[in-house]
PDB file with one MODEL, atoms N, CA, C and O in Angstrom:
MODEL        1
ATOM      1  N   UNK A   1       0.856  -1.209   0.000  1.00  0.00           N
ATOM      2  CA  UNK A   1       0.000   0.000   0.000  1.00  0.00           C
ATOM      3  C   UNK A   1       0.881   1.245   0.000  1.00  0.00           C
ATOM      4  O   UNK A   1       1.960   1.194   0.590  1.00  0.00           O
ATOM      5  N   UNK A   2       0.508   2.326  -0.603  1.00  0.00           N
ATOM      6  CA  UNK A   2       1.168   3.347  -0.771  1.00  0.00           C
ATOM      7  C   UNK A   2       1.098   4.584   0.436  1.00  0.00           C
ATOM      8  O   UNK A   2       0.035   4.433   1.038  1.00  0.00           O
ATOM      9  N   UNK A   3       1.754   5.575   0.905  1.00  0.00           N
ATOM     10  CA  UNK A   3       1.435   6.194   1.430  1.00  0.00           C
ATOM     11  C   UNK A   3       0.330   7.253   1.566  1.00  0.00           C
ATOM     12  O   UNK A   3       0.237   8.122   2.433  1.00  0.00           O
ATOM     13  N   UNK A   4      -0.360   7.041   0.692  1.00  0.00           N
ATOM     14  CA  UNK A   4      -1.388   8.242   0.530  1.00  0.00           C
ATOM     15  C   UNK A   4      -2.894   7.614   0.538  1.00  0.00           C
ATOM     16  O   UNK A   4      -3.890   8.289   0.803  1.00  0.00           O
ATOM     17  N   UNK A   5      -2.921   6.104   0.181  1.00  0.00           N
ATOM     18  CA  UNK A   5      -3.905   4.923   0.130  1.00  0.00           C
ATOM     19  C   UNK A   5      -3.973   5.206   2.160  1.00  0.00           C
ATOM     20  O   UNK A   5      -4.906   5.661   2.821  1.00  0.00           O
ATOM     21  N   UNK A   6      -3.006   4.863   2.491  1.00  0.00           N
ATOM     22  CA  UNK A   6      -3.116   4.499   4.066  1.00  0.00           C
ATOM     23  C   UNK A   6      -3.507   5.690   4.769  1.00  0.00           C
ATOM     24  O   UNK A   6      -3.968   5.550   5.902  1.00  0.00           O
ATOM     25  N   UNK A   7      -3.379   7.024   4.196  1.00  0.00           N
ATOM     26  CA  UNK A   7      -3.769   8.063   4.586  1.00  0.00           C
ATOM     27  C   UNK A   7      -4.886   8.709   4.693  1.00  0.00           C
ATOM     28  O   UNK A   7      -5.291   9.556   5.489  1.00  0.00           O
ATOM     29  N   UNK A   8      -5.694   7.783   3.053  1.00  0.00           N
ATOM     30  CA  UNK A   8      -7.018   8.184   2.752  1.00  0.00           C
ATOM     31  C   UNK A   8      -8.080   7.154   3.960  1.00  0.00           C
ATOM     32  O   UNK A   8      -9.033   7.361   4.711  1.00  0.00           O
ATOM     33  N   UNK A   9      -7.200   5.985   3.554  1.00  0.00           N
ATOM     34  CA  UNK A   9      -7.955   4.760   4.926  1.00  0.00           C
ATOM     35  C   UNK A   9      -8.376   5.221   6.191  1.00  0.00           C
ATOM     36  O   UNK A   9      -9.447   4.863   6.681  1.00  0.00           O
ATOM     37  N   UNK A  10      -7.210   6.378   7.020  1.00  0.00           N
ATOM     38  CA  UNK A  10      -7.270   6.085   7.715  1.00  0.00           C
ATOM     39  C   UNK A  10      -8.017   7.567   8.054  1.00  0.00           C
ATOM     40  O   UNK A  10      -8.228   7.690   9.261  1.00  0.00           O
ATOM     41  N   UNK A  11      -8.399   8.559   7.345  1.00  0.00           N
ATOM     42  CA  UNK A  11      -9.215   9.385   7.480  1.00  0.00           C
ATOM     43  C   UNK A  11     -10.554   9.618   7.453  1.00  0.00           C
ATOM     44  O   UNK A  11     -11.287  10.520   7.859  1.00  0.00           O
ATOM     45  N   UNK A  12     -10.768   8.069   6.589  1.00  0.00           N
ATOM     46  CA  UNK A  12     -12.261   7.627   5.988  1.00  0.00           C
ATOM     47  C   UNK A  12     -12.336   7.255   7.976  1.00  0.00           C
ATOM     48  O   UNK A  12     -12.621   7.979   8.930  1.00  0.00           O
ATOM     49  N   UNK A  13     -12.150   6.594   7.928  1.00  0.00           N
ATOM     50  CA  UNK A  13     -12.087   5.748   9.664  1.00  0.00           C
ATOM     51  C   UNK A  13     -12.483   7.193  10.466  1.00  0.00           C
ATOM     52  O   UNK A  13     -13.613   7.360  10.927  1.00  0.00           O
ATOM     53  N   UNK A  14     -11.762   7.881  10.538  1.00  0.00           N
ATOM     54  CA  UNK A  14     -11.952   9.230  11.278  1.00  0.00           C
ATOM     55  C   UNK A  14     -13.160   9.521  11.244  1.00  0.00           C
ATOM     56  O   UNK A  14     -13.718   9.769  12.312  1.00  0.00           O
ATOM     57  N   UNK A  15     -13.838   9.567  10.112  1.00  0.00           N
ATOM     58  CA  UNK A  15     -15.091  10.458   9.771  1.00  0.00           C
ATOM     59  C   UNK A  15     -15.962   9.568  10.099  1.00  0.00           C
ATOM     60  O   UNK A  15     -16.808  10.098  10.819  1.00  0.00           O
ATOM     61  N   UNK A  16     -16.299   7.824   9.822  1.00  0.00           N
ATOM     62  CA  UNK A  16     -17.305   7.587  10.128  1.00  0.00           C
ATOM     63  C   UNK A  16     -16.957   7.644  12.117  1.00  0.00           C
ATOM     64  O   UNK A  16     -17.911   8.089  12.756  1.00  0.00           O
ATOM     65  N   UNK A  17     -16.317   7.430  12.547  1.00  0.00           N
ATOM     66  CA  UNK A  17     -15.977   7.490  13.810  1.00  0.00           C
ATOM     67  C   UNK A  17     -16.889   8.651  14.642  1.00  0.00           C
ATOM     68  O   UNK A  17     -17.702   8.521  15.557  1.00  0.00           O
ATOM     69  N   UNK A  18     -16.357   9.930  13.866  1.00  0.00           N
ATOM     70  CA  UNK A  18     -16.943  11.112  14.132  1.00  0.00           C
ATOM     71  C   UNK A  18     -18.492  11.003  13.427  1.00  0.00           C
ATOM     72  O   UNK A  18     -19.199  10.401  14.235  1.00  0.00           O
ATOM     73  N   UNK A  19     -18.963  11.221  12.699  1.00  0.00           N
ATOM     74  CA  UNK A  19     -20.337  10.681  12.033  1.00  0.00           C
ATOM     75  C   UNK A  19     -21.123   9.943  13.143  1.00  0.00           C
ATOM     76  O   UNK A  19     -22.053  10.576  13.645  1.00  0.00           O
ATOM     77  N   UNK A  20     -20.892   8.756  13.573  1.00  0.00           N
ATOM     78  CA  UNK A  20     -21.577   7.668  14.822  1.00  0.00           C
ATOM     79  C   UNK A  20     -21.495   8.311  15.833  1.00  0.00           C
ATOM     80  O   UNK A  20     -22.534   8.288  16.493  1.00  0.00           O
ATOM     81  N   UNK A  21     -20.304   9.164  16.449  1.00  0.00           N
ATOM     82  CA  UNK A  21     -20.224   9.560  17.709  1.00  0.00           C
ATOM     83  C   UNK A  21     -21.465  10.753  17.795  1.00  0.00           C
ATOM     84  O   UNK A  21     -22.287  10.886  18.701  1.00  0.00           O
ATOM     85  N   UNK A  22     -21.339  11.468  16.707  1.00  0.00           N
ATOM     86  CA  UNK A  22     -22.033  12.756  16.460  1.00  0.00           C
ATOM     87  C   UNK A  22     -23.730  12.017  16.815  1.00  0.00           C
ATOM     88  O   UNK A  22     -24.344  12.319  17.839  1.00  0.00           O
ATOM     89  N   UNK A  23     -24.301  11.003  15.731  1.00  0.00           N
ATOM     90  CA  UNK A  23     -25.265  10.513  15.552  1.00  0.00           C
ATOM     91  C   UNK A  23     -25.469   9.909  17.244  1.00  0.00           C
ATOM     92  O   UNK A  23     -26.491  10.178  17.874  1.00  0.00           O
ATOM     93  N   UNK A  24     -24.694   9.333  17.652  1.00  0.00           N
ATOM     94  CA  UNK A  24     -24.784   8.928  19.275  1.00  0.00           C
ATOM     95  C   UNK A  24     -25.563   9.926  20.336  1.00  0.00           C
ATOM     96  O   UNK A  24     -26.410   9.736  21.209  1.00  0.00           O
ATOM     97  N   UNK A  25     -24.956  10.926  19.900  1.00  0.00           N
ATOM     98  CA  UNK A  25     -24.991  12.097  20.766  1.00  0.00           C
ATOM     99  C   UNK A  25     -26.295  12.671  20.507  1.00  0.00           C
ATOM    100  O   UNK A  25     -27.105  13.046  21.355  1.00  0.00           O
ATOM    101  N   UNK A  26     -26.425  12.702  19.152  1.00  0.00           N
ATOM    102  CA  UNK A  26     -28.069  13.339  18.995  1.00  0.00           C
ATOM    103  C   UNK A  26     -29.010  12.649  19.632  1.00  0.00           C
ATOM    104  O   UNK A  26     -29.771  13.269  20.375  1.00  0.00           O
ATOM    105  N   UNK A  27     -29.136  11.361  19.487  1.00  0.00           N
ATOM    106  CA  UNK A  27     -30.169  10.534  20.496  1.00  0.00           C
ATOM    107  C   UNK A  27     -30.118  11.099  21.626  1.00  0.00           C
ATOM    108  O   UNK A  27     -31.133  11.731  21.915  1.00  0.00           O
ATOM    109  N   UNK A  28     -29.230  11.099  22.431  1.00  0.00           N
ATOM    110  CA  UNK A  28     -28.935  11.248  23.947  1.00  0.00           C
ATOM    111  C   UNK A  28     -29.986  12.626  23.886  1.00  0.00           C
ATOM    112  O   UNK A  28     -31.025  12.393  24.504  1.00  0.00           O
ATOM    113  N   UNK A  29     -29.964  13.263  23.604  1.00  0.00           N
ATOM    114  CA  UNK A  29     -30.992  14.876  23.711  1.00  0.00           C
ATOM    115  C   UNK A  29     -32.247  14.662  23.063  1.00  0.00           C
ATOM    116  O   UNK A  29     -33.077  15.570  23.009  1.00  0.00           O
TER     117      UNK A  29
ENDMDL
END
Protein backbone atom coordinates (compact mmCIF):
# COMPACT_ATOMS: atom_id res chain seq x y z
CA UNK A 1 0.00 0.00 0.00
CA UNK A 2 1.17 3.35 -0.77
CA UNK A 3 1.44 6.19 1.43
CA UNK A 4 -1.39 8.24 0.53
CA UNK A 5 -3.90 4.92 0.13
CA UNK A 6 -3.12 4.50 4.07
CA UNK A 7 -3.77 8.06 4.59
CA UNK A 8 -7.02 8.18 2.75
CA UNK A 9 -7.95 4.76 4.93
CA UNK A 10 -7.27 6.08 7.72
CA UNK A 11 -9.22 9.39 7.48
CA UNK A 12 -12.26 7.63 5.99
CA UNK A 13 -12.09 5.75 9.66
CA UNK A 14 -11.95 9.23 11.28
CA UNK A 15 -15.09 10.46 9.77
CA UNK A 16 -17.30 7.59 10.13
CA UNK A 17 -15.98 7.49 13.81
CA UNK A 18 -16.94 11.11 14.13
CA UNK A 19 -20.34 10.68 12.03
CA UNK A 20 -21.58 7.67 14.82
CA UNK A 21 -20.22 9.56 17.71
CA UNK A 22 -22.03 12.76 16.46
CA UNK A 23 -25.27 10.51 15.55
CA UNK A 24 -24.78 8.93 19.28
CA UNK A 25 -24.99 12.10 20.77
CA UNK A 26 -28.07 13.34 19.00
CA UNK A 27 -30.17 10.53 20.50
CA UNK A 28 -28.94 11.25 23.95
CA UNK A 29 -30.99 14.88 23.71
Amino acid sequence: MSLLSIIGAVLVVLLLTYLIYALLNAEDF
